[in-house]
C-alpha positions as CSV (number, residue, x, y, z in Angstrom):
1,X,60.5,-21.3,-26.0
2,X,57.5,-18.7,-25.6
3,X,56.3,-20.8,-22.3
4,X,59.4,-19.7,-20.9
5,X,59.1,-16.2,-21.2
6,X,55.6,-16.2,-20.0
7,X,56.9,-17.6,-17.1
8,X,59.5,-15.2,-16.6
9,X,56.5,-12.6,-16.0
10,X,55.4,-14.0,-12.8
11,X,58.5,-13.4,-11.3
12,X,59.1,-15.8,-9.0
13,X,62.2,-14.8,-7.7
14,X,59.9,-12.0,-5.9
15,X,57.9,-14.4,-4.0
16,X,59.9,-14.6,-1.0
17,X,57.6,-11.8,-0.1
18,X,55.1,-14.6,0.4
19,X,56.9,-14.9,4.0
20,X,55.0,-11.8,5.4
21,X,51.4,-13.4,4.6
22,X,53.1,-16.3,6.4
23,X,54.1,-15.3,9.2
24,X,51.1,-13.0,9.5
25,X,49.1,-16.9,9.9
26,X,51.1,-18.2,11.8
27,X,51.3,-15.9,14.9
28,X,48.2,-15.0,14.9
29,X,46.4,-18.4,14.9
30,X,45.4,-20.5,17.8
31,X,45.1,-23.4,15.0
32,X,47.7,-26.2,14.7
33,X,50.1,-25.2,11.9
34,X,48.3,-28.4,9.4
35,X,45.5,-26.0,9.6
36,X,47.1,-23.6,7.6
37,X,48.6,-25.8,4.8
38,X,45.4,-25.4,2.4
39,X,44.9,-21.7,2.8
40,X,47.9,-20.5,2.5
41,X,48.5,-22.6,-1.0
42,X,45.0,-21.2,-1.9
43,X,46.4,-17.4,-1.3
44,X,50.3,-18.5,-3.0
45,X,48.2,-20.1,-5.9
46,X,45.8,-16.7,-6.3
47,X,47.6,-14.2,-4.8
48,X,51.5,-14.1,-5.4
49,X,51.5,-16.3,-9.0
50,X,48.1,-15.1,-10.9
51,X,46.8,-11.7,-9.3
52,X,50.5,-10.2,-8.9
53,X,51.7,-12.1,-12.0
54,X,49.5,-10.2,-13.8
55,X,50.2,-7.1,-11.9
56,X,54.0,-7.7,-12.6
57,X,53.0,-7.9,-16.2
58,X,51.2,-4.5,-16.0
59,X,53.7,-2.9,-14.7
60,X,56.9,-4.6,-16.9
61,X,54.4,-2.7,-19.9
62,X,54.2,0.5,-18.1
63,X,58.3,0.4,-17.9
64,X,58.8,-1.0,-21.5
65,X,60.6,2.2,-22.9
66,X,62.8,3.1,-19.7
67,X,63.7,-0.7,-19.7
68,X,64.4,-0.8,-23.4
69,X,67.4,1.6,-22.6
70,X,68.7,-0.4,-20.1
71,X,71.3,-2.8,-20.6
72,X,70.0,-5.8,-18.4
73,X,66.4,-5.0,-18.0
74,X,66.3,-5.0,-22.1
75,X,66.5,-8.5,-22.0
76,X,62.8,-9.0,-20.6
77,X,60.3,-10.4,-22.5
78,X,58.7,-7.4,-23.4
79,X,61.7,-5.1,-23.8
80,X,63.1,-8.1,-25.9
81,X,59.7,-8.6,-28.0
82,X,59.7,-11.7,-27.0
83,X,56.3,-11.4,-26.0
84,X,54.0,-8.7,-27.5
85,X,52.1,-6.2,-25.8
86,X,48.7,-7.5,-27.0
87,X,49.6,-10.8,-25.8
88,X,51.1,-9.2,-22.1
89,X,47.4,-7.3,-21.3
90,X,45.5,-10.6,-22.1
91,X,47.9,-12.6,-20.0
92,X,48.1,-10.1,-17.1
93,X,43.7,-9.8,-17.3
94,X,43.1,-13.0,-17.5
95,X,45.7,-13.7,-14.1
96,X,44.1,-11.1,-12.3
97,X,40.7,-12.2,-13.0
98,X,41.6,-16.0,-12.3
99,X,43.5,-15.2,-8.7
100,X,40.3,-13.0,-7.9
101,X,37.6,-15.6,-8.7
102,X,39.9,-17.7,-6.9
103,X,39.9,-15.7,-3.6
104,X,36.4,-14.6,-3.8
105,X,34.9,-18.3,-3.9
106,X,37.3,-19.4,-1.6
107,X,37.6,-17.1,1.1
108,X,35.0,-14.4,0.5
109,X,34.3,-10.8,0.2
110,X,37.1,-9.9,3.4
111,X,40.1,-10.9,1.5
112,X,38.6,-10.4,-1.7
113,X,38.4,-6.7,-1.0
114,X,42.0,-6.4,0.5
115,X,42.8,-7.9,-3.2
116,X,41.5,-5.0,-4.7
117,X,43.2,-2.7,-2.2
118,X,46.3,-4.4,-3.5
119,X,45.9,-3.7,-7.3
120,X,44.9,-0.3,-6.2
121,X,47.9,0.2,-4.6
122,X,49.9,-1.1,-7.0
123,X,48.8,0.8,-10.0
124,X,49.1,4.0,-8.5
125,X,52.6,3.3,-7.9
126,X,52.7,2.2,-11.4
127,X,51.0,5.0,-13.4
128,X,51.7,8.1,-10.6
129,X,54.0,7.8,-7.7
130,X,56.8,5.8,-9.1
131,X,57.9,9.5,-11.1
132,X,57.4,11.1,-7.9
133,X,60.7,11.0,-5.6
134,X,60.8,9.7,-1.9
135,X,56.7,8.8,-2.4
136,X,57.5,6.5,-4.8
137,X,59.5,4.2,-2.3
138,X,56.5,4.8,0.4
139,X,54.3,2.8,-2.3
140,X,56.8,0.4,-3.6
141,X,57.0,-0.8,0.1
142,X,53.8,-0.6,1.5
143,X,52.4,-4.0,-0.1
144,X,54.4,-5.4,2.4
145,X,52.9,-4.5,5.6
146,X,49.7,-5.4,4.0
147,X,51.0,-8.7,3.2
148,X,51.3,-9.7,7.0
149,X,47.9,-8.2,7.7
150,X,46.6,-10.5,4.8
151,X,48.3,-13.6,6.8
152,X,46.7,-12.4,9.7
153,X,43.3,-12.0,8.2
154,X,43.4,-15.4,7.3
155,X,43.1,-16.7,11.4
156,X,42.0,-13.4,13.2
157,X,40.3,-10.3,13.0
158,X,43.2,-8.2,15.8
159,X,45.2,-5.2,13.9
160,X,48.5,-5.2,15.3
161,X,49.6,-1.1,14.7
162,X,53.3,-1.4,16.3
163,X,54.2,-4.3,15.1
164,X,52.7,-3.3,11.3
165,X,54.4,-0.2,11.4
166,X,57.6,-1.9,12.5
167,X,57.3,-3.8,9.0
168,X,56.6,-0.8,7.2
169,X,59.8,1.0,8.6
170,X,62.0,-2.2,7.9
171,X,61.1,-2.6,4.2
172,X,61.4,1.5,3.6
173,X,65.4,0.6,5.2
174,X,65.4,-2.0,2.9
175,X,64.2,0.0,-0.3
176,X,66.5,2.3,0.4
177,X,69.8,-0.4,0.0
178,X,67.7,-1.2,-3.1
179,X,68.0,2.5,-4.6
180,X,71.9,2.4,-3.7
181,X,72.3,-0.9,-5.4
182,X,70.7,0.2,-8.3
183,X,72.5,3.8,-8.8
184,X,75.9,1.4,-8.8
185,X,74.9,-0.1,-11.6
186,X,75.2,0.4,-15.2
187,X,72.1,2.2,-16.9
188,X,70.8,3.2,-13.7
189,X,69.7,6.8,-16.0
190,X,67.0,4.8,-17.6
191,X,65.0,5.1,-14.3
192,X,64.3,9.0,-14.1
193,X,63.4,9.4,-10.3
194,X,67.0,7.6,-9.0
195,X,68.8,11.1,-10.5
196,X,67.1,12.5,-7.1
197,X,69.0,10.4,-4.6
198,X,72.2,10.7,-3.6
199,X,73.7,7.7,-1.7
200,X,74.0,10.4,1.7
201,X,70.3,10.9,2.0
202,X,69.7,7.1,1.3
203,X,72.1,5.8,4.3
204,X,70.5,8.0,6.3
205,X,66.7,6.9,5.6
206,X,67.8,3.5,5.5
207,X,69.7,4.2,9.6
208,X,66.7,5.8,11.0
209,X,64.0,3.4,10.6
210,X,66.7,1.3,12.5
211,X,65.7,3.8,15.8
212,X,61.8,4.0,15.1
213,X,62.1,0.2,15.0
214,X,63.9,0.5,18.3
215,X,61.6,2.5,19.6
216,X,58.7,0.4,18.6
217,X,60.0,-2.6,20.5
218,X,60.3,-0.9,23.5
219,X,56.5,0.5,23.5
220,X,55.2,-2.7,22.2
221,X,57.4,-5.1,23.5
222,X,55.5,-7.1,25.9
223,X,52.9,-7.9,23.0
224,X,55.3,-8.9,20.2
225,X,59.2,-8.7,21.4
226,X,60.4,-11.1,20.1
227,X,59.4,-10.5,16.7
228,X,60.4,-7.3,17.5
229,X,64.1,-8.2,18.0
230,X,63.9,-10.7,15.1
231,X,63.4,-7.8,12.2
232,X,66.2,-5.7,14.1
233,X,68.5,-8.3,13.4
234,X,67.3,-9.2,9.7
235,X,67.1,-5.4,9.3
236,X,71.0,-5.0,10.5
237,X,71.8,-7.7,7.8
238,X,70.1,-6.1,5.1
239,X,72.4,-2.9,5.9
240,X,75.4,-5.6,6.0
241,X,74.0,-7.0,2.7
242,X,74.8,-2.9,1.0
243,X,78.3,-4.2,1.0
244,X,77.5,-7.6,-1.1
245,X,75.5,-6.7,-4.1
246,X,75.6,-8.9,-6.8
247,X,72.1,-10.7,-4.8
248,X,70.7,-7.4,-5.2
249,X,71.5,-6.6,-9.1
250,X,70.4,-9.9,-9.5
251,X,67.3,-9.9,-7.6
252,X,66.5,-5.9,-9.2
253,X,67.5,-6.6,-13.2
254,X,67.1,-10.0,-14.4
């Protein structure tokens, strides 16, 4: 059914990311945790499903030739024609504009700007520094430190630097498992920039972050330790996880 591949471009399997906005609420508030229940559904409904549905969208057009060649990602629904490319830009404007509208009558011009700071972002991934080796893993992953700060926006106006940075240098470990993951599997070619990494360099930008993280917790820890210690332990079973990745070829191809 066509419903059914329209779904598929929101993605939803990607919206664990959600956590980071989250968490970014919840320690940061001085509100009781009911408090946050309305929000936070506001910024899932406009934020994760319409505006980066329709980002997703954008981006699954910008990729239709590479993932054409390749022998999961073929089976999209754009690759697969199972949706046009007319019908993909109306769907992914018309989310983008709903989740904005959304945000901006809701919550005002604060988090309605750091939504256009997103789709920034985002596209110049899309259209320039996804070709460009190294960079392009520096703006695939940088959405998620900003995802926190959105959390945090929603209860406070405090910019926590360490602790953001922290985030930064644990998702950059964890893109880097991704880029190993995805040069062991089949028709990894069709994606240009991975002919540039070899899996030595990778394990070793995804070990040092591990240290800066370390380091991090030791400057900052009397602020946010124990957040500190709980992304050094998801961030040594993310490393662990290099070792089991069928979750990963699922999570990258489908």
């Amino acid at each position: 059914m066509k419903i059914t591949q329209y779904l598929r471009l929101f993605k939803f399997r990607y919206h664990i990311s959600f956590i980071y906005v989250i968490l970014g609420a919840l320690i940061f508030t001085n509100q009781p945790f009911y408090t946050l229940i309305k929000p936070l559904l506001v910024v899932y409904l406009s934020f994760n499903v319409l505006l980066y549905g329709g980002l997703y969208t954008l981006n699954d057009i910008a990729d239709i030739e590479s993932d054409s060649k390749h022998p999961i990602k073929k089976n999209r629904p754009l690759p697969s024609k199972n949706i046009s490319i007319s019908s993909a830009y109306i769907f992914a404007f018309l989310c983008i504009f709903i989740g904005l509208a959304i945000v901006f009558f809701y919550f005002g011009k604060n988090i309605f700007l750091m939504y256009l700071v997103f789709i920034f972002i985002n596209q110049l991934y899309t259209r320039i520094a996804k070709k460009i080796p190294y960079v392009e893993i520096l703006f695939n992953i940088i959405s998620h430190p900003m995802r926190f700060f959105l959390g945090i926006l929603l209860v406070s106006n405090k910019v926590p630097y360490f602790l953001l940075l922290a985030i930064l240098l644990f998702t950059f470990g964890y893109s880097c498992i991704r880029r190993i993951i995805e040069k062991s599997s089949p028709g990894w070619q069709a994606r240009s920039v991975l002919k540039y990494y070899t899996e030595k360099r990778l394990m070793i930008l995804q070990i040092l972050p591990l240290g800066f993280i370390i380091i991090l917790s030791i400057i900052d820890y009397t602020s946010y330790g124990t957040w500190y210690i709980v992304i050094i332990i998801l961030y040594i079973i993310s490393i662990f996880g290099t070792y089991f990745p069928n979750y990963y070829r699922w999570l990258l191809l489908n």
